[in-house]
ZALUM-90774 format. One record per residue (C-alpha): residue number from 1; residue in one letter; x, y, z. Coordinates in pm, 1 decimal, always signed. Layout:
N
> NUM_a_X_Y_Z
...
This chain:
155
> 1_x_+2117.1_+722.6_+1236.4
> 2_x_+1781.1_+797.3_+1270.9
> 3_x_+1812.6_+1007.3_+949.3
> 4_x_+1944.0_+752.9_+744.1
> 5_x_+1660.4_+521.4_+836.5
> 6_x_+1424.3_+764.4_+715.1
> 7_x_+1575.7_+803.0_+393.5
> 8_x_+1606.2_+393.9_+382.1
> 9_x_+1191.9_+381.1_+406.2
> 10_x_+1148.3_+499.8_+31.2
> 11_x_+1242.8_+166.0_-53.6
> 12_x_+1200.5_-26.8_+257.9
> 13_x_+856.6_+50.0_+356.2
> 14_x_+847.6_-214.9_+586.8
> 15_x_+1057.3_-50.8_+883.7
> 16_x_+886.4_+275.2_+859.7
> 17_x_+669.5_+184.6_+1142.6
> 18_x_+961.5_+100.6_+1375.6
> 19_x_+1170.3_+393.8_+1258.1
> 20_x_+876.1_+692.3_+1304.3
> 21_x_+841.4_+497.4_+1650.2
> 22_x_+1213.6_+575.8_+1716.8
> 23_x_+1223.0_+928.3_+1576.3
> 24_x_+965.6_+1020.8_+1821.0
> 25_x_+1233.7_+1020.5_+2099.7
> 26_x_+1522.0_+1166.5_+1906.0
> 27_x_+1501.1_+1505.8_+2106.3
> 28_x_+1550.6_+1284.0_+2435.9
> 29_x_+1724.0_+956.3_+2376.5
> 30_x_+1811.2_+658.1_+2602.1
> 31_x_+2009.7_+344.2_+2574.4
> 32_x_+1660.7_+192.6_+2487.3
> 33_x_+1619.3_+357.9_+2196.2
> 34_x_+1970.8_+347.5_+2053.4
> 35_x_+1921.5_-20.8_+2165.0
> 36_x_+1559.1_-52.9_+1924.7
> 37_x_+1786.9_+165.0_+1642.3
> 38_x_+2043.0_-97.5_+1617.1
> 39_x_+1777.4_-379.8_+1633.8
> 40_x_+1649.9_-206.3_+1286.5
> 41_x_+1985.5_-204.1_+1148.2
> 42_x_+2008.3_-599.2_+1208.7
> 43_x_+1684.1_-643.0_+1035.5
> 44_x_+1808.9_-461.9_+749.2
> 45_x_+2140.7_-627.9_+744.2
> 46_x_+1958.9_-1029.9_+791.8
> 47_x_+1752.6_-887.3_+546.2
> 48_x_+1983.2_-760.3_+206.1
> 49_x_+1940.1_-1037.6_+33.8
> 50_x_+1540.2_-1054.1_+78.5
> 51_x_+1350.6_-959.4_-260.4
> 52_x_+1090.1_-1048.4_-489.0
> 53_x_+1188.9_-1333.2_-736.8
> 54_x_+1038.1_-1321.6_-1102.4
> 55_x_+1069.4_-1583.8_-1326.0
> 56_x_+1110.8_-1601.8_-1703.2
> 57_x_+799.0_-1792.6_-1766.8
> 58_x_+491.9_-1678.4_-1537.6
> 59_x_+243.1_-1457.5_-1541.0
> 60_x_+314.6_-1114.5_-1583.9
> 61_x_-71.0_-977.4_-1551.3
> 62_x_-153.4_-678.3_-1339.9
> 63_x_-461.1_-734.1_-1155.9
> 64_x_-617.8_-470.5_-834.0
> 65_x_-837.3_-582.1_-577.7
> 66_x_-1024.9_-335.7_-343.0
> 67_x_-1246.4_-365.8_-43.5
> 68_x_-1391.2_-111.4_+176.7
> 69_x_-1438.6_-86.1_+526.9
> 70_x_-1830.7_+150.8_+596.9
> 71_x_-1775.6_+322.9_+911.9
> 72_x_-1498.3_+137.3_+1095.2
> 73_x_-1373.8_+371.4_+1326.7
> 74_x_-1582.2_+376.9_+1616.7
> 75_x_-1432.7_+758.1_+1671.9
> 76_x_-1469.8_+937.4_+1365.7
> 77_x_-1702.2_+701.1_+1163.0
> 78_x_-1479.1_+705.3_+875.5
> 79_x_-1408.3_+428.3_+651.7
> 80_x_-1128.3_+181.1_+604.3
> 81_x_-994.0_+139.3_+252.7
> 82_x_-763.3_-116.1_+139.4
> 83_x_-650.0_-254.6_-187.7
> 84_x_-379.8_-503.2_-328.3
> 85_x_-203.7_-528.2_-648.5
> 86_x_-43.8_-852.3_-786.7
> 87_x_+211.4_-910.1_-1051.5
> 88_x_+58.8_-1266.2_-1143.8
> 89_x_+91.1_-1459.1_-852.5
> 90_x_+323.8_-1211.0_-675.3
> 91_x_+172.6_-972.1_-465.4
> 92_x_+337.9_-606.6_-514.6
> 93_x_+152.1_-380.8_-379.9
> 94_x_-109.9_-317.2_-76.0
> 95_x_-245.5_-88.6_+124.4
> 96_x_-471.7_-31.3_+372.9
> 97_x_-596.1_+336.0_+506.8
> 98_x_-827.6_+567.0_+704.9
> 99_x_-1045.2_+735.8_+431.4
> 100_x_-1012.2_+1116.2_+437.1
> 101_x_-1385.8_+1172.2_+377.3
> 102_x_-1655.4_+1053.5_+587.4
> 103_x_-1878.0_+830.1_+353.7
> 104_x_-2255.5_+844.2_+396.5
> 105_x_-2307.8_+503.7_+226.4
> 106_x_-2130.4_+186.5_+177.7
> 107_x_-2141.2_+267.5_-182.0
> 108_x_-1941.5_+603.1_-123.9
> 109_x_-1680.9_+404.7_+74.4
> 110_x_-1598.5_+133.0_-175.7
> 111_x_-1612.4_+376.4_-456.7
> 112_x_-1341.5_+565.3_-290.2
> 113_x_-1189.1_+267.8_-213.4
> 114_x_-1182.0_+160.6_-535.7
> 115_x_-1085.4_+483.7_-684.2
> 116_x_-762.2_+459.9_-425.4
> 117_x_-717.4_+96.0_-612.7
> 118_x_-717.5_+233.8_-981.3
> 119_x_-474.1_+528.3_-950.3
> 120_x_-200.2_+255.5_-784.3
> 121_x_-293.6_+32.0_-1077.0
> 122_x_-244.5_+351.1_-1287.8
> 123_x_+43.3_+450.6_-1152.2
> 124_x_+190.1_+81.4_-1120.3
> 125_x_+145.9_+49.8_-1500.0
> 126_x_+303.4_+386.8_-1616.0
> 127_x_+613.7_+249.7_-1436.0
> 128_x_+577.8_-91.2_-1559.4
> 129_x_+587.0_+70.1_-1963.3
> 130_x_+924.3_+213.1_-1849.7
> 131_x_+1061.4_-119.1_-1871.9
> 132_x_+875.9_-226.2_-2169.4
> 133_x_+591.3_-416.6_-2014.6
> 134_x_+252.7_-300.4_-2201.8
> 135_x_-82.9_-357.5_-2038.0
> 136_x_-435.0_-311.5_-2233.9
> 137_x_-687.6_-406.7_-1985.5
> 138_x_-630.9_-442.5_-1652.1
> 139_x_-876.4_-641.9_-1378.1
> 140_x_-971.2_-452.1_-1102.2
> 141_x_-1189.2_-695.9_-892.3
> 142_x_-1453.1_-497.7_-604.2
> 143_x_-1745.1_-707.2_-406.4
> 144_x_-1975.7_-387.8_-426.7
> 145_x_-2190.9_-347.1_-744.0
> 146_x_-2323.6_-1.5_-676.8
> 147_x_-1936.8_+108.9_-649.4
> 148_x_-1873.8_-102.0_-976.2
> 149_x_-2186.4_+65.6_-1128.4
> 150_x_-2091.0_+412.2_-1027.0
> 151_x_-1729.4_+392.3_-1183.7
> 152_x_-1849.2_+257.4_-1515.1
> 153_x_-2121.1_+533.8_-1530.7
> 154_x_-1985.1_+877.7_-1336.5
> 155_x_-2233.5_+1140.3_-1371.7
């Protein structure tokens, strides 16, 4: 069961947390677990229906927002980067992650931030032109003008 969860969080990213929480104890299981497994199958089942509704007429703009975290864990002193993507209205896509690096500036840590931003946007729109959707200039909005300065000028 366990197994087929797993394979079920390519496209339903939103029980992975719950799942990896129950593969932990897969060596030793208990009712409690098989218990929590089923609970994850209701969710799915209550939830087959559940999906992101597009209609004919709105806007179909891709736009990125990014923000950056300096120094948020208290442990390692890396930064926090997270980003969201919106069809339009709709939001599509987020994210929100311990940076691999350790930034020495706030700078460094929304560039990198931002850099995590454009190569979803990047990616987002190569699969959008699969389906025929075409996209010129895309807004990528950051608060932090030495990260905006350092992307439009890399030396």
């Amino acid at each position: 069961m366990i197994g087929a969860l797993m394979y079920l969080t390519s496209s339903r990213p939103n029980i992975t947390h719950a799942t990896c929480l129950c593969a932990w104890y897969q060596a030793k299981p208990t009712e409690k677990h098989l218990k929590e497994v089923k609970r994850i199958f209701c969710y799915l089942w209550g939830t087959v229906n559940t999906g992101l509704w597009y209609m004919k007429n709105f806007g179909f703009e891709l736009t990125g927002f990014s923000d950056a975290d300096y120094a948020g864990c208290k442990d390692s002193f890396k930064s926090t980067s997270g980003g969201a993507q919106f069809l339009g209205e709709k939001l599509v896509s987020w994210s929100s992650k311990k940076q691999d690096c350790t930034a020495l500036s706030t700078a460094e840590a929304e560039y990198v931030s931002l850099f995590a931003c454009c190569a979803q946007v990047l990616w987002m729109r190569t699969q959008l032109t699969d389906y025929g959707f075409y996209f010129d200039k895309i807004l990528i909005y950051c608060d932090s003008k030495s990260a905006i300065a350092i992307s439009c000028n890399p030396v």
